[in-house]
C-alpha positions in Angstrom: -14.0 -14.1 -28.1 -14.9 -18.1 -29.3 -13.0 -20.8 -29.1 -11.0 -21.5 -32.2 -12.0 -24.4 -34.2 -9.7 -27.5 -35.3 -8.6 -27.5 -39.0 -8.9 -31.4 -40.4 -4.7 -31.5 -39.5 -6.1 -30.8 -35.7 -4.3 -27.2 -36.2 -7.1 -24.2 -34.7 -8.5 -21.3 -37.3 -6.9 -18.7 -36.2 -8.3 -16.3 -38.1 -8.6 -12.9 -37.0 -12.0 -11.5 -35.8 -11.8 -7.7 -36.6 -14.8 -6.9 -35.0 -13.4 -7.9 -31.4 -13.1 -4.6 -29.7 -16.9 -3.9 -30.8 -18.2 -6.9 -29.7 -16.2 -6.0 -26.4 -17.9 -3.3 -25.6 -21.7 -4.0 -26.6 -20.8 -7.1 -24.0 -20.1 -4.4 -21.8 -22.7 -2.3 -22.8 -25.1 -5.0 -21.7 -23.6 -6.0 -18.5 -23.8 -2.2 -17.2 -28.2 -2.7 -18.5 -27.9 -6.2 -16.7 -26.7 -4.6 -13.6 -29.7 -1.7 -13.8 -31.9 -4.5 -14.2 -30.8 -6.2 -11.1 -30.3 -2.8 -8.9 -33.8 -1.2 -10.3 -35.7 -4.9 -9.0 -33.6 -4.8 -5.8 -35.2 -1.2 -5.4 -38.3 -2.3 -6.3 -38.7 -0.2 -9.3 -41.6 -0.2 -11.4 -42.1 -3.3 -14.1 -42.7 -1.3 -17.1 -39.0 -0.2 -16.2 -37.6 -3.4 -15.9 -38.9 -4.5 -18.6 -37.5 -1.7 -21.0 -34.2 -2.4 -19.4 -34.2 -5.9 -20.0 -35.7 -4.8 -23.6 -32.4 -2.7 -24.1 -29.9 -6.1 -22.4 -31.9 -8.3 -25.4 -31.6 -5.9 -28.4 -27.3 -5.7 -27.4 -27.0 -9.5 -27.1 -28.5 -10.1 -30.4 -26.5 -7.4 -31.6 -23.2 -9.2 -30.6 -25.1 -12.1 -31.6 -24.8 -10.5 -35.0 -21.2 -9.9 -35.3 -19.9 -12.9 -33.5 -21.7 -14.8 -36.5 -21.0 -12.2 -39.0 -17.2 -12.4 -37.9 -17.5 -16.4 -37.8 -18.6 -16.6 -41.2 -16.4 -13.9 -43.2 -13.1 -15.7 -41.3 -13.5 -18.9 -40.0 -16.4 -21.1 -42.2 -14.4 -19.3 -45.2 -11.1 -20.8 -44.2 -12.7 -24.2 -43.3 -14.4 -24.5 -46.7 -11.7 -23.6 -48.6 -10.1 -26.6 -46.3 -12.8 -29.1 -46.9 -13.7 -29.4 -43.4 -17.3 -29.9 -43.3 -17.3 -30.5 -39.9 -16.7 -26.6 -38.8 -19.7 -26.0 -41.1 -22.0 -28.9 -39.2 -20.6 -27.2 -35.9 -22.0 -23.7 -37.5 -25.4 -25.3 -38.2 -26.0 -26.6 -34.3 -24.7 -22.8 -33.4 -27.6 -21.4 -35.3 -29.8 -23.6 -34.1 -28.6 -22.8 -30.2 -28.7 -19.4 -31.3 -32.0 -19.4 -32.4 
């Protein structure tokens, strides 16, 4: 799901992410709404139509968005604070910026 961050010894977090198989299928989810996007403006289907589909594609990703951090925070910043790392928590930080 993410890349697994380097402990201070250079070792990854290899925490588990129990939400994986959720986050799996709302990616999914919104592939299948990306692909109606892209079929409905191939067909030339109305904007208002589009634009709920693309509505529906925005709502799932910050939804994912939502876990993925949730996940990040509850496994992996725990375990790196508990190490001392600050740098997984800097590394955090510029996420949430990207993010938002």
């Amino acid at each position: 799901m993410e890349k697994h961050q380097e402990n201070r010894a250079g070792r990854p977090y290899r925490e588990p992410h129990e939400h994986t198989k959720a986050v799996l299928n709302r990616i999914s989810r919104a592939a299948g709404h990306l692909c109606a996007v892209k079929k409905m403006i191939e067909e030339g289907r109305d904007c208002s139509e589009v634009l709920i589909q693309l509505s529906a594609v925005n709502a799932e990703i910050k939804n994912v968005s939502k876990i993925v951090l949730k996940d990040h925070l509850e496994h992996c910043i725990v375990t790196a604070v508990k190490e001392g790392d600050g740098t997984a928590v800097n590394q955090l930080k510029t996420a949430i910026d990207r993010l938002i």
